[in-house]
N, C-alpha and C positions, 0 to 999 in steps of 0.2 A: 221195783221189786225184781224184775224180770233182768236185770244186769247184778243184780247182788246172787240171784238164784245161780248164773252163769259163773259169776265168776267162783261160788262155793262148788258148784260142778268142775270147776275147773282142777280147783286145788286139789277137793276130792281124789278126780282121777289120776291125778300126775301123781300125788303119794299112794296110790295104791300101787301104782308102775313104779317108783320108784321102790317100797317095799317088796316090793318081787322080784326088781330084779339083783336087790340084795339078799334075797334068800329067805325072808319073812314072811310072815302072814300080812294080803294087801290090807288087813283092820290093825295092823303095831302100832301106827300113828296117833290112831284117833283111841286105841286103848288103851296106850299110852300118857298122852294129853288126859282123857278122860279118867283117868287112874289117880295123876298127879293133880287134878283140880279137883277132883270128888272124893276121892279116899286117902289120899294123904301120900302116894307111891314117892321116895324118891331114889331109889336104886330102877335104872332100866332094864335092868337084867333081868328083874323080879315082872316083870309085864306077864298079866293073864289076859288072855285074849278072849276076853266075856261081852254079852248083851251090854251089860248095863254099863261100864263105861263105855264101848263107842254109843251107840246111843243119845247117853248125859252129854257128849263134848260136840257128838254131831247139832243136837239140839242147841248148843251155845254155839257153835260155829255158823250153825245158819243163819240164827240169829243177828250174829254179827257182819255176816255179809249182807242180807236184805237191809238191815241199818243201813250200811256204808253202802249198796245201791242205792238205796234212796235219796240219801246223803248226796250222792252221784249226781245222780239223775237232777235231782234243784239244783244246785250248781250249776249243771250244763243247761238246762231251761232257764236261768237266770244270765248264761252266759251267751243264750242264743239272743234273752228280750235287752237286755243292755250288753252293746260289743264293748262299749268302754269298759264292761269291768271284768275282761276275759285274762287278761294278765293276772288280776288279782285273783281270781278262779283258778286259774293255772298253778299257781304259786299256793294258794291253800289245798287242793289237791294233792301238788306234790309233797309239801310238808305234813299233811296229815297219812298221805304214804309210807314215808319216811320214816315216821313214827312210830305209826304200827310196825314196819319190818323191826326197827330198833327194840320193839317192847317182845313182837315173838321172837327176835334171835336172845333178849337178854333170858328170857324161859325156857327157849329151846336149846339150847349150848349147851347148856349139862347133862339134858337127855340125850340131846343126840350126838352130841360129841363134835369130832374138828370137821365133818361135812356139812355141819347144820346150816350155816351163813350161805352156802350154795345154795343147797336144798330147796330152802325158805326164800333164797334170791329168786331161784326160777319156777318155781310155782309161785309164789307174791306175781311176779314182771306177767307169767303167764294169762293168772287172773287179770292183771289190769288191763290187758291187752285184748281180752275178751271182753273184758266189761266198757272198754274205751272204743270197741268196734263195736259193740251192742248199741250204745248211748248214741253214736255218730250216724248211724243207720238209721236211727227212731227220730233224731233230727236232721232231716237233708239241709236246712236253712243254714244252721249252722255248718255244717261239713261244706256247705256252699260258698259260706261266707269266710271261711278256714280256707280253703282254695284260693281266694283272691289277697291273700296279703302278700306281701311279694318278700322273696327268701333270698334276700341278698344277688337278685341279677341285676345285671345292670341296663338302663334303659340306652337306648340311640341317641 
C-alpha cells in the first residue's frame, strides 16, 4: 500500500509543478481528468477548476495506485520466495506498465495535446522509480540477491 501511496504522491507533485510552470492552476490536471470522467468535459479549454472534480479523479487515482502497489508489492515478495520466477515478474511488470502508459496517453492526447506522451512519460518513469526504490528497501533479501547476478563481466 505504502509503494502505490508513493508513487501517487509522486505523480501528484510532478503535475502540480509541471502545471505551474506552464502558467496554470497546480489542480488543471486532476480537474481536468476529473471533469472528463465524471461530467462529461471534452473541450480543455472549458476546465473549471472546482472541489468536486479534483477530488472525484483524486479518489480514482488513488485508488489505482494502492491497487497497482499492492499488485507490486506480491510480485516482488513472490519474486523474493521463488528467484526462478524473477524474469517472469520482470516481464509482467513491465508489460503491465506498458500498458497503462498506452491506456493514459490514448485519454490523455486530446486533452493535453502534443506534450502529453512526455508529460505522462516522466511522471509514469518517476512514480516507478519511487515505488521500485520503495519495494527494494522493504526487501534487502531480494536487493541482495539482485546484486549477485553478474551483468555481463567477465571472469579470470
Amino acid at each position: 500500500m505504502y509503494a502505490g501511496l508513493l508513487g501517487y504522491v509522486t505523480v501528484v507533485v510532478l503535475f502540480a509543478v509541471i502545471n505551474v510552470v506552464a502558467g496554470r492552476s497546480p489542480f488543471y490536471t486532476p480537474a481536468m481528468f476529473g471533469s472528463v470522467l465524471f461530467y462529461g468535459l471534452e473541450d480543455p479549454r472549458a476546465v473549471e477548476i472546482a472541489p468536486g472534480p479534483v477530488l472525484a479523479y483524486n479518489m480514482v487515482h488513488v485508488l489505482a495506485f494502492v491497487a497497482l502497489g499492492l499488485f507490486a508489492s506480491w510480485l516482488v515478495a513472490k519474486a523474493e520466495e521463488y528467484p526462478v520466477a524473477r524474469f517472469a515478474i520482470l516481464f509482467v511488470l513491465i508489460f503491465v506498465a506498458a500498458h497503462i502508459y498506452a491506456a493514459l496517453l490514448l485519454f490523455a492526447q486530446p486533452l493535453l495535446a502534443g506534450a502529453a506522451w512526455l508529460h505522462i512519460g516522466i511522471v509514469s518513469l518517476a512514480a516507478v522509480l519511487v515505488m521500485g526504490w520503495y519495494l527494494l528497501r522493504q526487501h534487502p533479501l531480494l536487493r541482495q540477491e539482485l546484486n549477485k547476478i553478474p551483468m555481463g563481466e567477465e571472469g579470470d
